[in-house]
N, C-alpha and C positions, 0 to 999 in steps of 0.2 A: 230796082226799087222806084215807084214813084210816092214823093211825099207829100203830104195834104199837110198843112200847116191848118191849127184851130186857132181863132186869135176873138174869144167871148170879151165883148165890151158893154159898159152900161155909163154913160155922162163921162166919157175920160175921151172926146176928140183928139185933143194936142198926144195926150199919154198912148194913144193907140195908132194913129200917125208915124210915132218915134217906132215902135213895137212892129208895124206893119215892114216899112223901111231899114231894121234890122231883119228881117226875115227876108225881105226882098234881094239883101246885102248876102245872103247865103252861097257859099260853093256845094255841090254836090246834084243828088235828084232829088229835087225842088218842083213838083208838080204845080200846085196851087197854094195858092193862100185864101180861106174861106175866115174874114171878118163879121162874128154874128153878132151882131147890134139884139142886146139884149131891150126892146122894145125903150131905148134912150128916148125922156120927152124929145130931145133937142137929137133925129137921128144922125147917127155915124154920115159922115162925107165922105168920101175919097178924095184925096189932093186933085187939082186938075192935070196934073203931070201923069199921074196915075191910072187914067179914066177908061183909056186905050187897052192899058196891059191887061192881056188877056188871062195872065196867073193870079189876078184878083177877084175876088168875088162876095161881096157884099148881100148878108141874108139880114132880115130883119122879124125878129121873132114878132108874132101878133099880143105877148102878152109876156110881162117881165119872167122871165122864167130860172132867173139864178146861175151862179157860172157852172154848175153841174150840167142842168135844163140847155142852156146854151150850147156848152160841149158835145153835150147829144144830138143838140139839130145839127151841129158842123159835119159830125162826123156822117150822120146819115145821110147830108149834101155831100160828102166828099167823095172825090173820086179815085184819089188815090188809093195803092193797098195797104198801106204806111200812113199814120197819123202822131202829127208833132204838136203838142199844146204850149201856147205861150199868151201868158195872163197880158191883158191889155196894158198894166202899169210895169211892166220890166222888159228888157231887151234883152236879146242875141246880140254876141263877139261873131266877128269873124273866126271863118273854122268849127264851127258848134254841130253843126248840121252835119257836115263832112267826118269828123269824127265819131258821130255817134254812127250814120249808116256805114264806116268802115269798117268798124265793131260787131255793130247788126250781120254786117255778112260774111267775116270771119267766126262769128260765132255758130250760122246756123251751116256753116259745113262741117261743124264736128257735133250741132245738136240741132236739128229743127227743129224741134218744141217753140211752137207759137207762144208760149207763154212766158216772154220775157219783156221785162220793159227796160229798154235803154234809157239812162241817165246822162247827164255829164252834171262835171262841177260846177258852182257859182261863185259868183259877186255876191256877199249881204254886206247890202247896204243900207245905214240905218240915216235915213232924211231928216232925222230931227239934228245928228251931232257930224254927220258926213261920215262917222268911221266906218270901214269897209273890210270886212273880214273875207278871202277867197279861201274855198272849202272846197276838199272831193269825199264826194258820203263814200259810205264804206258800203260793198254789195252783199246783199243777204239772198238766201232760197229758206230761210225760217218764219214761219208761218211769225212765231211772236214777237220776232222785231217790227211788223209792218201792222201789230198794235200799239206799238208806243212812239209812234208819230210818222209825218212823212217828211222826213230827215231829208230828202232828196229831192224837194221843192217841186213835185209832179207836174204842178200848173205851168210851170215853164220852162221845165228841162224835160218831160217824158217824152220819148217814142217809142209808139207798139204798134206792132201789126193791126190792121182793121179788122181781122178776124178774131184777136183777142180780143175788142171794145166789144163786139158782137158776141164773143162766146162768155164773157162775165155778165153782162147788161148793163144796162145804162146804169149813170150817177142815180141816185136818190133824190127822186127832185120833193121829198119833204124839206130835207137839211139844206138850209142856206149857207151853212157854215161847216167843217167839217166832212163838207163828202167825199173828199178825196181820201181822208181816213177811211170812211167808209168803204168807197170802192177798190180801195186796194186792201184791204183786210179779204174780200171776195176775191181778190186775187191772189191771194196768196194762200188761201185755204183751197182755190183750185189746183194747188201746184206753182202756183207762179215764181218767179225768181226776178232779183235786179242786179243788172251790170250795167258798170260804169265807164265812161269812156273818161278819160286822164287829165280832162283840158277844163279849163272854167269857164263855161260857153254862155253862161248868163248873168245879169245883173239882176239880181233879185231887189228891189228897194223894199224899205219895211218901213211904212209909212204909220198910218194913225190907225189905233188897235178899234174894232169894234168894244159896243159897251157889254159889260159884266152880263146883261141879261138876254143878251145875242147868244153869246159864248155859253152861258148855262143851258139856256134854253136848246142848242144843239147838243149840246153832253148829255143830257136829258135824254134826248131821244135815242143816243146813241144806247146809253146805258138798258133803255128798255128793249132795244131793236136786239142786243149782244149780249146783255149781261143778266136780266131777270130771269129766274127759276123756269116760268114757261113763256119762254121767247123758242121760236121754234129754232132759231138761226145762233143759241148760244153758244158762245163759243168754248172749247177747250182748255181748261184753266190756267197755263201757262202764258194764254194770250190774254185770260181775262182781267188777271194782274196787271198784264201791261197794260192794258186798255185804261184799267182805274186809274193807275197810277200816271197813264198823262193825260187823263180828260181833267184828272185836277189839278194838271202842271197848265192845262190850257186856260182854267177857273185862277187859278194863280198869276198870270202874267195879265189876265184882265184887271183882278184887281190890283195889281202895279202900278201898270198905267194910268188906272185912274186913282193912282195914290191914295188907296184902303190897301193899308202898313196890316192889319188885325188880320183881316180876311185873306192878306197872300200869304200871310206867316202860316193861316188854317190849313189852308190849301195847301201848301205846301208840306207842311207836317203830316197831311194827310197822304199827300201823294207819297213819301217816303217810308209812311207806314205799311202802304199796299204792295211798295216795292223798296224794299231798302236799299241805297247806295250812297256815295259818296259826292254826287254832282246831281244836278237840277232834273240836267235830260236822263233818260231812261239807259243810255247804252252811249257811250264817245261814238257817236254816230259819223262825224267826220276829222278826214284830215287835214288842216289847216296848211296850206301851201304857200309860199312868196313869192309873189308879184306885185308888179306896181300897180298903187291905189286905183279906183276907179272912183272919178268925183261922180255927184249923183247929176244927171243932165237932163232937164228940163226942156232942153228944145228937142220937138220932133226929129231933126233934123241930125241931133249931135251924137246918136249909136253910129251913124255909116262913117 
């Protein structure tokens, strides 16, 4: 295996420095690491300690193109056959890397089918209160779990083969928000499936929510692209449920955040209309594991 790390930044230096330096910190096959400065006024640096290493490599897109648009230039720069994504504002544990390709290649001597995407568990951590919840998603091959959310944090725990990113297509580079939903509902209506490897190899932080009309406005498009009568791409109704029912759970925790009490209660109401249950998310999507806390770390320096 050789692994291509994607690491899409846009104004997060310090945050992608930390991010860069936890992947750096990796055991396993670790090919490169391709840093795509999403056309940042202030562009991406490399540490000067850095400059040398030859497993880094610094792209600079010519026009802001979104962390989807971004993922896609990495990947097309990449040289590896293996592609690992991890969001400029969260890090890799040690062991994260090495877990998942051990997985990868016991998996594909009893199934080569390309179309799997390895996972592992995380850190959520939440920056405003420090509480830190570690979670291992649970692994699905159902097309309509992988409508009602991406429970398994894609941005910084996925690895797939480069022939899968090739054989689905690129992210959606309309959606700003959202397209990780997007691409992997295409992947799982290919056949796809997700396994997980056992360890909690990332710290996801969960910072400041985008605004209400961010969030609508990609549910929006989602709903025309998947859900309208003549959308060519609609999907099969047991996905279409889900799909409603968390584009309004994602319309719901916007307006939380920005404390509109009416309009999450709507939303909410709404989304459990579409799908009845007993809890917010769509499915107990993960299992909560004990380990010790992981404070949230602001120096570049403080994942190795």
């Amino acid at each position: 295996m050789k692994i291509s790390v994607v690491i899409p930044v846009h104004q997060r230096q310090e945050a992608a420095e930390r991010a860069l330096l936890s992947a750096l910190g990796q055991a396993g096959p670790l090919h490169e690491i391709l840093v795509v400065d999403d056309a940042s006024p202030d562009p991406f640096r490399l540490p000067p300690d850095l400059k040398d290493d030859t497993r880094v490599r610094v792209i600079r897109a010519p026009a802001n193109l979104g962390a989807g648009g971004a993922r896609d230039l990495g990947c097309r720069e990449a040289d590896g056959d293996w592609i690992a994504f991890l969001d400029s504002d969260d890090y890799w544990l040690p062991g994260k890397l090495a877990a998942q390709a051990a997985l990868a290649e016991e998996d594909r001597l009893h199934n080569p089918d390309s179309l799997v995407c390895y996972a592992s568990g995380f850190h959520s951590v939440f920056a405003s209160t420090g509480r830190c919840l570690a979670l291992i998603p649970v692994e699905s091959s159902e097309p309509a779990d992988f409508a009602g959310g991406c429970w398994f944090m894609p941005g910084s725990t996925a690895l797939l083969r480069k022939e899968t990113l090739l054989r689905i297509g690129p992210f959606d580079a309309s959606l700003r928000r959202l397209e990780d939903l997007d691409w992997y509902m295409r992947f799982a209506l290919a056949g796809g499936r997700l396994r997980v490897a056992p360890i909690a190899g990332a710290v996801v932080e969960i910072g400041k929510r985008p605004a209400f009309t961010v969030v609508d406005g990609a549910c929006r498009a989602l709903e025309c692209k998947w859900l309208s009568r003549d959308a060519p791409s609609r999907l099969p109704w047991p996905m279409r449920a889900r799909l409603r029912a968390y584009l309004d759970v994602e319309r719901a925790a916007a307006c939380h955040y920005a404390k509109d009490t009416p309009r999450t209660a709507f939303f909410l109401a709404r989304s459990l209309l579409h799908r009845p249950r007993t809890r917010v998310h769509i499915r107990a999507w993960w299992q909560p594991i004990a380990e010790p806390g992981i404070a949230v770390s602001t120096s570049s320096r403080a994942s190795i």
